[in-house]
C-alpha positions as CSV (number, residue, x, y, z in Angstrom):
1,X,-49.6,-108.6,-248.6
2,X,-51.2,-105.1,-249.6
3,X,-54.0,-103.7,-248.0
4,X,-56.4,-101.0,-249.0
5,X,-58.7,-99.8,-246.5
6,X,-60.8,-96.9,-247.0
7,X,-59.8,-93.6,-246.1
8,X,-62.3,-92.6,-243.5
9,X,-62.2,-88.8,-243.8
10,X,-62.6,-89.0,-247.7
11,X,-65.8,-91.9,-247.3
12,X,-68.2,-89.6,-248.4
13,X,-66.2,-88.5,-252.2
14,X,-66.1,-92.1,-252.9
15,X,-64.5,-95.4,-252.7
16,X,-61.1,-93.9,-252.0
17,X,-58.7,-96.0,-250.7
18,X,-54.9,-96.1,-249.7
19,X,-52.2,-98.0,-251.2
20,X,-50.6,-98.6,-247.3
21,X,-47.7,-100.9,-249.3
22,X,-46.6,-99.0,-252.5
23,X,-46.5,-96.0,-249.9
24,X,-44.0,-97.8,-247.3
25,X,-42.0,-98.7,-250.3
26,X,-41.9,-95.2,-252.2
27,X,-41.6,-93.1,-248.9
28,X,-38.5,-95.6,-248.2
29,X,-37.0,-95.0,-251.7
30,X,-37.4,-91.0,-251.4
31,X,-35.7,-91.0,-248.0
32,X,-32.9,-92.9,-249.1
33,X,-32.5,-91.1,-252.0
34,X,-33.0,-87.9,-250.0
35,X,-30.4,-89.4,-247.3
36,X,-28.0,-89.8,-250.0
37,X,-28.2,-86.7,-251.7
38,X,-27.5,-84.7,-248.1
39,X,-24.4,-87.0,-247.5
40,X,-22.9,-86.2,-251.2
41,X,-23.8,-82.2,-250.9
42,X,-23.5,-82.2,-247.0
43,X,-21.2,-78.9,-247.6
44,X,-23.6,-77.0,-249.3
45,X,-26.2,-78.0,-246.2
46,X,-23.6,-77.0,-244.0
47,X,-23.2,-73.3,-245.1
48,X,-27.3,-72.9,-245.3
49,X,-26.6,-73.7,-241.4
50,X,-24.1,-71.9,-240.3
51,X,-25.1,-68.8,-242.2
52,X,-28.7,-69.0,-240.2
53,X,-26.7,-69.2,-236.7
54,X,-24.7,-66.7,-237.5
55,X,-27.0,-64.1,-239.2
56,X,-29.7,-62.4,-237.7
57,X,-31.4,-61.8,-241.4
58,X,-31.4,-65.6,-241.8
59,X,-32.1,-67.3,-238.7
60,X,-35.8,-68.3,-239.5
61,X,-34.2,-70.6,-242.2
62,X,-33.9,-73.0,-238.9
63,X,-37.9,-73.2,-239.2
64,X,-38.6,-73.1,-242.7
65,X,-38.0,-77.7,-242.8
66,X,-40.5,-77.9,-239.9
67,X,-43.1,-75.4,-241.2
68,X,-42.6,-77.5,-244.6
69,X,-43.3,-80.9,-243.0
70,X,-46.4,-79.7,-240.9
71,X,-47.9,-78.6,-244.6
72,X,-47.3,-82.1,-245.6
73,X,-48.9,-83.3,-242.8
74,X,-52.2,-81.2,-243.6
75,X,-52.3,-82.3,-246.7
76,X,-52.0,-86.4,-245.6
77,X,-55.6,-87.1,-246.6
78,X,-55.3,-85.8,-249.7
79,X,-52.2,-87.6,-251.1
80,X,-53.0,-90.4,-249.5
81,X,-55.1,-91.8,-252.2
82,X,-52.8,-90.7,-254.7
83,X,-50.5,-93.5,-256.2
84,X,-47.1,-92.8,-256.4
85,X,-45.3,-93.7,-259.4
86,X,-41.5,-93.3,-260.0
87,X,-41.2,-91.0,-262.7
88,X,-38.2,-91.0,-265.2
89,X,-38.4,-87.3,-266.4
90,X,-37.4,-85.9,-263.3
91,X,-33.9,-87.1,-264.1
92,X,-32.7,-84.5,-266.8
93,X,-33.9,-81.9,-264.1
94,X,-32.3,-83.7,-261.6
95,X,-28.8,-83.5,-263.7
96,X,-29.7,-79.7,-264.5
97,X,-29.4,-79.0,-261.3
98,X,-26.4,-81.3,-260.4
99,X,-24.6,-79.3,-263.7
100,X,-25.9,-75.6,-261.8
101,X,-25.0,-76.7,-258.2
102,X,-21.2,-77.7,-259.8
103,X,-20.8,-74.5,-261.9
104,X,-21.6,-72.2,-258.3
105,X,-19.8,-74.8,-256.1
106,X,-16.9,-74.1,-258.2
107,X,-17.2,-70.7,-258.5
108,X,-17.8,-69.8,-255.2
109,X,-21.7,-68.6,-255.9
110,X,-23.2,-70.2,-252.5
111,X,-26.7,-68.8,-253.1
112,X,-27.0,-70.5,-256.1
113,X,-25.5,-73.7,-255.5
114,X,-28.1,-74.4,-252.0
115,X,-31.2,-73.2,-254.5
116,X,-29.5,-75.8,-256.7
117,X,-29.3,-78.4,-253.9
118,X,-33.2,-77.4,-253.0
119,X,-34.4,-77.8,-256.7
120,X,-32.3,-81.1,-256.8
121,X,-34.8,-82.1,-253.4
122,X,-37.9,-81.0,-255.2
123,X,-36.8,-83.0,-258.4
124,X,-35.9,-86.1,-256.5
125,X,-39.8,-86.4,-254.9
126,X,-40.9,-85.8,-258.5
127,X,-38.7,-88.7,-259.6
128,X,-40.2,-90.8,-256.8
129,X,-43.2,-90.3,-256.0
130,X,-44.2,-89.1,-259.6
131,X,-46.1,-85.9,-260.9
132,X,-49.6,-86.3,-258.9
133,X,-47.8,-86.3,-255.8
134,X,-45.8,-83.6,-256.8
135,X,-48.4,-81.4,-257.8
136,X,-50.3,-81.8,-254.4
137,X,-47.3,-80.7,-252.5
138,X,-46.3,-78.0,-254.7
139,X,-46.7,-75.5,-251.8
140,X,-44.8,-77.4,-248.6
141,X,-41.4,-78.3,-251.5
142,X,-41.9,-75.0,-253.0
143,X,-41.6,-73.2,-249.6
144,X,-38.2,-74.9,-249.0
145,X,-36.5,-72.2,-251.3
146,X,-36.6,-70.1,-247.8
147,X,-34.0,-72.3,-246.6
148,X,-32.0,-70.3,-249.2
149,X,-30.4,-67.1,-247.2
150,X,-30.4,-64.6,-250.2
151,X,-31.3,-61.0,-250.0
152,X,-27.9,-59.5,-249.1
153,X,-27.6,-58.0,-252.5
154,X,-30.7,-55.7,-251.8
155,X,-28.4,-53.8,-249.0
156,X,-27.2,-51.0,-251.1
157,X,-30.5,-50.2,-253.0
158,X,-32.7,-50.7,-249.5
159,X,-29.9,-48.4,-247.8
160,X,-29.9,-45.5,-250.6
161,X,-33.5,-45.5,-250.7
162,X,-33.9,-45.4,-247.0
163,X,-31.7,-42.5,-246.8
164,X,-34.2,-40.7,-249.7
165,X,-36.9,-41.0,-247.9
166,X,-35.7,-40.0,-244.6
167,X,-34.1,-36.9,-245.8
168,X,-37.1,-36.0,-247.5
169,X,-39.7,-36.7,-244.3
170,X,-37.3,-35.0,-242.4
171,X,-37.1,-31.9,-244.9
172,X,-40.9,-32.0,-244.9
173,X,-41.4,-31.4,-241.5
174,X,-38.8,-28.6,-241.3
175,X,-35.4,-30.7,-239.7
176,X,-32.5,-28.9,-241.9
177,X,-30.4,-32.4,-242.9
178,X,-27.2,-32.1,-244.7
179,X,-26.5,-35.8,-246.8
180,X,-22.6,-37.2,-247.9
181,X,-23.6,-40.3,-248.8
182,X,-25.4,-42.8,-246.6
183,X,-24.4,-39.9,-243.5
184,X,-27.3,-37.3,-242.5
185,X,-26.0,-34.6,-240.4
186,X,-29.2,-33.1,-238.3
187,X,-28.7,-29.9,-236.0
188,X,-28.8,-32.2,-233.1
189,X,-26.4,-34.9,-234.4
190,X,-25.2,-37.1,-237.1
191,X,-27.1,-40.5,-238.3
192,X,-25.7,-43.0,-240.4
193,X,-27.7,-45.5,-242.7
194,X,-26.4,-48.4,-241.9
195,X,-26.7,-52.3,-243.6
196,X,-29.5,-52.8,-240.4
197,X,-30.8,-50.0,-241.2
198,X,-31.7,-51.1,-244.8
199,X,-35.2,-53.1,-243.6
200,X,-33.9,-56.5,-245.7
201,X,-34.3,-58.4,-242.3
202,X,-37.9,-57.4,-241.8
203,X,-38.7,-57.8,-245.6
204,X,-37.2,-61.3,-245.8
205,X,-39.4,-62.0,-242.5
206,X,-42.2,-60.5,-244.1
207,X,-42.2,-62.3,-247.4
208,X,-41.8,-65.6,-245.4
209,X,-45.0,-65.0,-243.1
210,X,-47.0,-63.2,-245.8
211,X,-46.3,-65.9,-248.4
212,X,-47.5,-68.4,-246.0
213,X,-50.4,-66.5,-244.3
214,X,-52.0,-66.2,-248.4
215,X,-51.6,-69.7,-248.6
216,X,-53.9,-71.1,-245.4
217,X,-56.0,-68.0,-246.1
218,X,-56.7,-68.0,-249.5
219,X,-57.8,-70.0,-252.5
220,X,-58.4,-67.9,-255.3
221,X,-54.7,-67.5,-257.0
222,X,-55.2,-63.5,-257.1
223,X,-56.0,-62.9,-253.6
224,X,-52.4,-64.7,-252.5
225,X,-50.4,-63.1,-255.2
226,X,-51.8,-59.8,-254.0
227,X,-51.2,-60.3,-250.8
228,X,-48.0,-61.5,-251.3
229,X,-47.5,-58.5,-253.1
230,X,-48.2,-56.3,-249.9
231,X,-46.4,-58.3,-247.8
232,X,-43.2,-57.3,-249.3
233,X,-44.4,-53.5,-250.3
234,X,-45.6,-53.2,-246.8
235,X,-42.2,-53.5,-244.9
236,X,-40.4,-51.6,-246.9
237,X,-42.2,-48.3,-246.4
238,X,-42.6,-49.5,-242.7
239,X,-38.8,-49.5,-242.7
240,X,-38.2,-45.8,-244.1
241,X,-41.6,-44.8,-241.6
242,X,-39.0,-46.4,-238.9
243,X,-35.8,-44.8,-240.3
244,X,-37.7,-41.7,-239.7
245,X,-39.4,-41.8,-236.4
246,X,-35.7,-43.2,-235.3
247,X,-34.4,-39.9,-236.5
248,X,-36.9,-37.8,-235.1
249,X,-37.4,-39.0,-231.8
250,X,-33.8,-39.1,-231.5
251,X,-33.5,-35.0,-232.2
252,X,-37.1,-34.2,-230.4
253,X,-34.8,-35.8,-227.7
254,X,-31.8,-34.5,-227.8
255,X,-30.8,-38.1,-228.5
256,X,-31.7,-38.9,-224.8
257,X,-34.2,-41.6,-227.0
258,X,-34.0,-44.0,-230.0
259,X,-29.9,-44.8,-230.2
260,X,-28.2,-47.3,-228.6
261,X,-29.9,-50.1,-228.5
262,X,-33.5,-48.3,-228.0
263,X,-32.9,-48.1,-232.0
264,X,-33.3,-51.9,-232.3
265,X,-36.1,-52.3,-230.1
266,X,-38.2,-49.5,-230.7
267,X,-37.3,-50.8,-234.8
268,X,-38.6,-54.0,-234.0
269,X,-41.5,-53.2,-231.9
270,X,-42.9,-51.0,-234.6
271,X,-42.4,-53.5,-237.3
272,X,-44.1,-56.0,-235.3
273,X,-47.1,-53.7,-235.0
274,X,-47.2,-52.7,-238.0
275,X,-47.3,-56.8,-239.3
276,X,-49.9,-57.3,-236.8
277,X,-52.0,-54.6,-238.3
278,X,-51.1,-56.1,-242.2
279,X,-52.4,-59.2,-241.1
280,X,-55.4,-58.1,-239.5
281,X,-56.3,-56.7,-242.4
282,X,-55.5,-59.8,-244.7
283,X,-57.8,-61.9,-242.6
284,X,-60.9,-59.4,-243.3
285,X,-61.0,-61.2,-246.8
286,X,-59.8,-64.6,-245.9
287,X,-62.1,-67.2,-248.1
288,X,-63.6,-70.4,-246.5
289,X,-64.1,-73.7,-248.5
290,X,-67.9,-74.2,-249.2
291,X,-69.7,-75.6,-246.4
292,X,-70.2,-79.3,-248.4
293,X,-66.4,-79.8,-249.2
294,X,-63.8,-79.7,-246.9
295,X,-60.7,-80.7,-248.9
296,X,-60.5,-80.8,-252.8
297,X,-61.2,-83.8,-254.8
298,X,-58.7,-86.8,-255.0
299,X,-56.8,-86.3,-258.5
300,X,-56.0,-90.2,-258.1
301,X,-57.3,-93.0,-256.2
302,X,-55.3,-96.3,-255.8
303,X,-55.6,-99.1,-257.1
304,X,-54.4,-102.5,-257.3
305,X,-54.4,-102.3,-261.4
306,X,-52.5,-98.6,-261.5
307,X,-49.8,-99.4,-258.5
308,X,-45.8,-99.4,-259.2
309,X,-43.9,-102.5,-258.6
310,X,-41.4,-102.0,-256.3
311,X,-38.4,-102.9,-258.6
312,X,-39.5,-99.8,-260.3
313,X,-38.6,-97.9,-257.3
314,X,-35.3,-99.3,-256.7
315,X,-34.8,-99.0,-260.7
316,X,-35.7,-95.1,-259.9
317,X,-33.5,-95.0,-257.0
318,X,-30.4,-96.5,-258.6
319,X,-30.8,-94.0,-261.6
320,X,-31.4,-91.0,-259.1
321,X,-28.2,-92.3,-256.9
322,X,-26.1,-92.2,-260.2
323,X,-27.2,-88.8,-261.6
324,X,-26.4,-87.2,-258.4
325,X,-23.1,-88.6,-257.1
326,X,-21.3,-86.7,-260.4
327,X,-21.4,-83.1,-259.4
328,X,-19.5,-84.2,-256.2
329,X,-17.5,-85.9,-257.7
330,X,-16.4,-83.6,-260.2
331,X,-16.4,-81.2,-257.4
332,X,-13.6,-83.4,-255.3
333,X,-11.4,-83.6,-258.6
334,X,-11.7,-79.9,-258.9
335,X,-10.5,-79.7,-255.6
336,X,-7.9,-81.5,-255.7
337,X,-6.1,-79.0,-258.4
338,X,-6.1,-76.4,-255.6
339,X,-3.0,-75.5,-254.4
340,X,-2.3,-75.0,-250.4
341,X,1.0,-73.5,-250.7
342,X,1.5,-70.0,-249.5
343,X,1.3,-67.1,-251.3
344,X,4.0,-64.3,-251.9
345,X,3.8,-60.9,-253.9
346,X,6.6,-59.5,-255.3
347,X,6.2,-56.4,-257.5
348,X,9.2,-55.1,-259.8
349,X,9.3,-51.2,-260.2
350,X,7.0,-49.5,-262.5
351,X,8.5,-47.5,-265.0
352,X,7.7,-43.4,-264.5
353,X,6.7,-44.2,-260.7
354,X,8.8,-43.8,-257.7
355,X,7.9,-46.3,-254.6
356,X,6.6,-43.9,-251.7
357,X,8.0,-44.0,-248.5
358,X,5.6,-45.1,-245.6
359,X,1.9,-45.7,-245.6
360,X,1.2,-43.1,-247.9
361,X,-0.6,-41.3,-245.3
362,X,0.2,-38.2,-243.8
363,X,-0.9,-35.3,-240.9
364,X,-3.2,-34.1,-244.1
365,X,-3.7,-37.5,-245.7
366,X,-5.6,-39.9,-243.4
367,X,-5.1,-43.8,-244.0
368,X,-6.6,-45.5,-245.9
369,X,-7.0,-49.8,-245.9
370,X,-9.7,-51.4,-248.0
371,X,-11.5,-54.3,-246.3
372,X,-11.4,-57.7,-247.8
373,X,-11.8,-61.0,-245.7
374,X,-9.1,-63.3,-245.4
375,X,-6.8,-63.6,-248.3
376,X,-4.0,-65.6,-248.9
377,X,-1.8,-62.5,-249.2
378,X,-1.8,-58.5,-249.6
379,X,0.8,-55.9,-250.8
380,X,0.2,-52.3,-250.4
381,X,2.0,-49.8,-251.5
382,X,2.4,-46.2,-252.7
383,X,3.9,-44.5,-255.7
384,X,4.8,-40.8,-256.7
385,X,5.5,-39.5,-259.7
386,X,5.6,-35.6,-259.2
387,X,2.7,-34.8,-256.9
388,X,0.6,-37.5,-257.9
389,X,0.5,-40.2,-255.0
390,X,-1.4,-43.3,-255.8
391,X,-2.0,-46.5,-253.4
392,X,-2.0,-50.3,-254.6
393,X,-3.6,-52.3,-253.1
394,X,-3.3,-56.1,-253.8
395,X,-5.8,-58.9,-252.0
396,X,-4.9,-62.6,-253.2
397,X,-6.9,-65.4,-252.6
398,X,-6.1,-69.0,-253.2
399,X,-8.0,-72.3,-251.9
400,X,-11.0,-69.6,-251.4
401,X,-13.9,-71.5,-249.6
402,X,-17.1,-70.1,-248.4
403,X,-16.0,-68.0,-245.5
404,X,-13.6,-66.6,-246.9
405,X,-13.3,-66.1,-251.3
406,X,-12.9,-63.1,-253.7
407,X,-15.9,-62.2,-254.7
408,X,-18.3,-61.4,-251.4
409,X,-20.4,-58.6,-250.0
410,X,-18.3,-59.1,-247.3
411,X,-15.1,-57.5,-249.5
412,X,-15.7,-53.7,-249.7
413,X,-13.9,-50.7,-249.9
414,X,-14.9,-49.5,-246.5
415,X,-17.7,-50.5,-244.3
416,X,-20.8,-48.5,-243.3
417,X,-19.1,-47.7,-240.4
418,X,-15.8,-46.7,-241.3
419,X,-15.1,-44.3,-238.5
420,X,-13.0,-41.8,-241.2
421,X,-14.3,-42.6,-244.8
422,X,-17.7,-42.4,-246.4
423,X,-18.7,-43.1,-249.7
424,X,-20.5,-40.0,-251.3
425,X,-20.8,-40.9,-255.1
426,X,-20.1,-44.3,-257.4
427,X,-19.5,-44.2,-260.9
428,X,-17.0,-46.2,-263.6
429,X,-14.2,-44.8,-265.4
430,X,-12.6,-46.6,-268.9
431,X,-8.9,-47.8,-268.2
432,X,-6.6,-49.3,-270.7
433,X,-5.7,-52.5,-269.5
434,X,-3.4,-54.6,-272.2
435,X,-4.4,-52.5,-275.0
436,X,-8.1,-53.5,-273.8
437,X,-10.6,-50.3,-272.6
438,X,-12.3,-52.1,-269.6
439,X,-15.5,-49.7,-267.4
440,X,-13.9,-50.2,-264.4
441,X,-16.4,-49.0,-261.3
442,X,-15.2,-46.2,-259.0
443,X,-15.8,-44.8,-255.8
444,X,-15.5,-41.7,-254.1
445,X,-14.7,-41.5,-250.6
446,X,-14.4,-38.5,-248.2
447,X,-13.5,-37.7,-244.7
448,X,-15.7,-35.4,-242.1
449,X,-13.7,-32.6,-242.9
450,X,-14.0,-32.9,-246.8
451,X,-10.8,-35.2,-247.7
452,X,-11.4,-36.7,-250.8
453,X,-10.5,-40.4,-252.1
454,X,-11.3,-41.6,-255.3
455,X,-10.9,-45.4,-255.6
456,X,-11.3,-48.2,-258.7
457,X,-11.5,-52.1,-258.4
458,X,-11.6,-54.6,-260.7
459,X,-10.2,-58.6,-260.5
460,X,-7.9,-60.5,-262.4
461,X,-8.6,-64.2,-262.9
462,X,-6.1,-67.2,-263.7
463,X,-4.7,-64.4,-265.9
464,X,-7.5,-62.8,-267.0
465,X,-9.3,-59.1,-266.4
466,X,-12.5,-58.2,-265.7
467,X,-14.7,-55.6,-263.5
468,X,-17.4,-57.8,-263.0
469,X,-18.3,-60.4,-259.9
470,X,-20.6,-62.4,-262.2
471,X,-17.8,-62.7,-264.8
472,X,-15.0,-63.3,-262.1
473,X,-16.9,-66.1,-260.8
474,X,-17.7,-67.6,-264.0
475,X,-14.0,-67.6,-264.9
476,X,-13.1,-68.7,-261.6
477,X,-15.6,-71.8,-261.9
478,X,-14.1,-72.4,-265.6
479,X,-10.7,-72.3,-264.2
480,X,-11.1,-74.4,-261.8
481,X,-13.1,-76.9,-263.9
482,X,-9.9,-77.2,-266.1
483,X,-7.8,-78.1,-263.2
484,X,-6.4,-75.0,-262.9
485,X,-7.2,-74.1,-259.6
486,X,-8.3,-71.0,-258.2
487,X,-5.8,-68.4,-257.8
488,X,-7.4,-64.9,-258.2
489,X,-6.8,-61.7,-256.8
490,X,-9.2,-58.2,-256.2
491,X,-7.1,-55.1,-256.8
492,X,-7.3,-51.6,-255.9
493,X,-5.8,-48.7,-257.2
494,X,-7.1,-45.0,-255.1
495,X,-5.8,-41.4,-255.6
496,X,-6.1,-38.5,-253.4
497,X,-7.3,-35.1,-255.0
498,X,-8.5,-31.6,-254.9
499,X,-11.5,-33.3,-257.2
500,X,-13.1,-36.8,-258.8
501,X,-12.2,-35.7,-262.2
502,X,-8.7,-35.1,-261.7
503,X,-8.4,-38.2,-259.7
504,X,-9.7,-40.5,-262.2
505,X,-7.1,-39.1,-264.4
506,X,-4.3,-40.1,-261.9
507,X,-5.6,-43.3,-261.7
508,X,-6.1,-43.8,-265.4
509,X,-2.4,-43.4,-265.9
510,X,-1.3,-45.5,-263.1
511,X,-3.0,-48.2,-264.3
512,X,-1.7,-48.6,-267.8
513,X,1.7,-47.5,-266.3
514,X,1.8,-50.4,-264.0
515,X,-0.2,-53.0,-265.2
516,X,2.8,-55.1,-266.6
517,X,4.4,-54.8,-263.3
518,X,1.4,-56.1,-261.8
519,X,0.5,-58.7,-263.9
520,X,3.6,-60.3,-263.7
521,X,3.9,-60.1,-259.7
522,X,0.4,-62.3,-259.9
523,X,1.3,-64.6,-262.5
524,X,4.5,-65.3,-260.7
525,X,2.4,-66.2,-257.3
526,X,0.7,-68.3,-259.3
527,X,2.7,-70.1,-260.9
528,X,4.5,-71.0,-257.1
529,X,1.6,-72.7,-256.2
């Protein structure tokens, strides 16, 4: 039997009443569908959780479900009287993102395949509960995309203009600094710019907070974008301000202050303050509802005459269940092209080259050993041909999942605290591979006592060539969508030299010298999957 009682707290905007059985049965559907859609895509779930616990950048994605809920929950009284009515247009969206949660499941693109899941969540109450409901909690599902831990792709532009500003404050207030790179050599010491030291954490934290503190504290649409404006302008220059002091207090000092881990907590001390003060601030022009209206008026009151039958639910349900389960499954066929076997390299000589003996390091020639996580296999070598010596460096990756894949910030050339190498300058050079001119990126790498290492990357693909990771994923994902599986590999090619130029050169040469040798190394390990 349905009842509809009056809702008490909305008595005085009129006869507004609740629908108490259409919302048992649609708040039933959505968390079955909801249930289901976690159990299909319970991988993609899982990463979102083990990246929070295991990064300090993302680990308020453990309070971003609960912060969502309680906005709900505010806005009870107002949906209440809302009728919720399965909507059939959500499904195309709903398959939209199924299609873009596939194509970066495949490819390896994890960012994109949990906003995919969280727009698939969104989509699934609009399917459900219908676009009145929707609208009303635009805000809480909206807020979910902080669940999402992206932002590691700000590190190098956050780090490089870090370093700017510190160099110049310091300049400014008469510290001589000497710069290589992301390395500022002070008369008291030598400070590195480091991936902490790039501020993302505190302007992810930030953006959070500062999205939600516009949202309970303002209503006019200009005041919260504004706001949210500051609240990610604001800890960016707090971060170089830090960056600086850091520096400063460290050489005022004698670096008897502000290292160790003093940096961390006099970092996060002063970015605390100075959100404290940001927020202060905001609240000085935080806007009150008029004194005669507490909540905004109803868009839809109930009503026997507008309410859903429940087959219509189940109708929804079934259609939702059916949309959804093909992107997993597609993804489980996809998987089960990938090949466990292990992997071998074995490259044939290159014609003008002569293998080197050793490491290819010497007394004057420090190692060198680029860093990529976990691949299936490596080969490094050296070649000579006169006085040239050039490294390969191969990293092979097959059955790539999420911890450990070719494309990743994780895979670099060195790290920001390579205790030898640092990277002073990044460019791209055009090399010639199979009668293709391809701008491959290079870096330049040198030692404390001016060693220089010039370096290029680029990926090859089920048999393909490209320099860039959006492209290498998109051909992985196509590969492996054709049941081809993902074998790819990274690869490396670096030159010692008097200068960049002459480097480049070197490298140039190699590469069209020994590209057929390589090729056919990787398509070998490939085809002995």
């Amino acid at each position: 039997m349905k009842r509809d009682l009056p809702l008490v707290s909305l008595a005085s905007r009129g006869a507004a009443t609740i629908d108490f059985h259409a919302w048992r049965t649609a708040l039933a559907t959505l968390v079955a569908s909801l249930g289901w859609i976690g159990a299909w895509y319970a991988s993609t779930l899982m990463v979102m959780v083990r990246t929070w616990a295991n990064s300090e950048t993302f680990a308020h994605g453990f309070v971003v479900a609960p912060i969502a809920l309680w906005l709900v929950w505010r806005l009870r009284s107002d949906v209440a009287v809302l009728q919720p009515r399965p909507d059939w247009r959500a499904l195309p969206l709903i398959a939209l993102a199924g299609a873009v949660w596939l194509g970066a499941k495949l490819g390896a693109v994890n960012v994109l395949a949990q906003m995919a899941l969280i727009s698939m969540s969104i989509a699934t109450v609009f399917a459900v509960l219908g676009p009145a409901v929707t609208r009303a909690l635009l805000f809480p599902l909206g807020f979910l995309f902080f669940c999402v831990p992206v932002g590691d792709f700000l590190l190098p532009t956050l780090m490089e203009h870090t370093a700017n500003f510190t160099v110049a404050a310091l300049r400014a207030t008469g510290v001589p600094v000497y710069r290589e790179g992301l390395q500022l050599v002070i008369p008291t010491g030598r400070w590195s710019i480091v991936e902490a030291c790039s501020g993302v954490r505190y302007l992810i934290a930030s953006l959070m907070v500062g999205t939600l503190f516009a949202y309970l504290n303002y209503r006019s649409l200009w005041r919260r974008w504004v706001f949210v404006g500051v609240s990610i302008v604001v800890p960016i220059v707090a971060n170089w301000i830090r960056a600086y002091m850091i520096v400063m207090l460290g050489h005022l000092t004698n670096n008897r202050l502000a290292v160790g881990v003093d940096h961390v907590i006099y970092g996060w001390v002063f970015f605390g303050i100075v959100m404290l003060l940001m927020f202060w601030i905001g609240s000085k022009w935080r806007e009150y509802p008029p004194a005669d209206q507490t909540t905004p008026p109803p868009v839809q009151a109930a009503s026997a005459t507008t309410a859903a039958r429940p087959t219509r639910f189940v109708a929804a349900a079934a259609a939702l269940m059916a949309v959804t389960i093909v992107w997993p499954l597609a993804d489980l066929r996809a998987d089960a092209a990938l090949s466990t076997q292990p992997v071998s390299i074995a490259l044939g000589p290159i014609s003008g080259w002569d293998a080197a003996s050793g490491a290819g390091s010497t007394s004057q020639r420090p190692a060198f050993e680029p860093r990529f996580e976990l691949p299936s296999a490596t080969l490094h070598e050296h070649f000579e041909r006169g006085r040239t010596d050039v490294g390969l460096f191969v990293a092979y990756y097959r059955d790539q999942r999420f911890d450990r894949k070719l494309v990743s910030s994780e895979n670099r050339l060195v790290t920001s605290l390579d205790p030898v190498w640092n990277v002073v300058r990044t460019g791209s050079v055009d090399v010639t591979i199979e009668g293709r001119e391809h701008a491959v990126p290079t870096t330049a790498l040198q030692t404390r006592d001016g060693k220089l290492l010039v370096a290029l990357q680029f990926y090859w693909i089920d048999g393909a060539v490209t320099s860039s990771d959006a492209v290498a994923k998109a051909s992985m994902a196509w590969a492996r969508l054709r049941g081809r599986g993902d074998d790819s590999a990274a690869i490396v090619v670096y030159a010692h030299a008097s200068t960049i130029a002459d480097a480049q050169a070197e490298l140039q040469a190699f590469v069209r010298d020994a590209w057929p040798s390589i090729a056919t190394a990787l398509v070998q390990s490939r085809d002995r999957r």
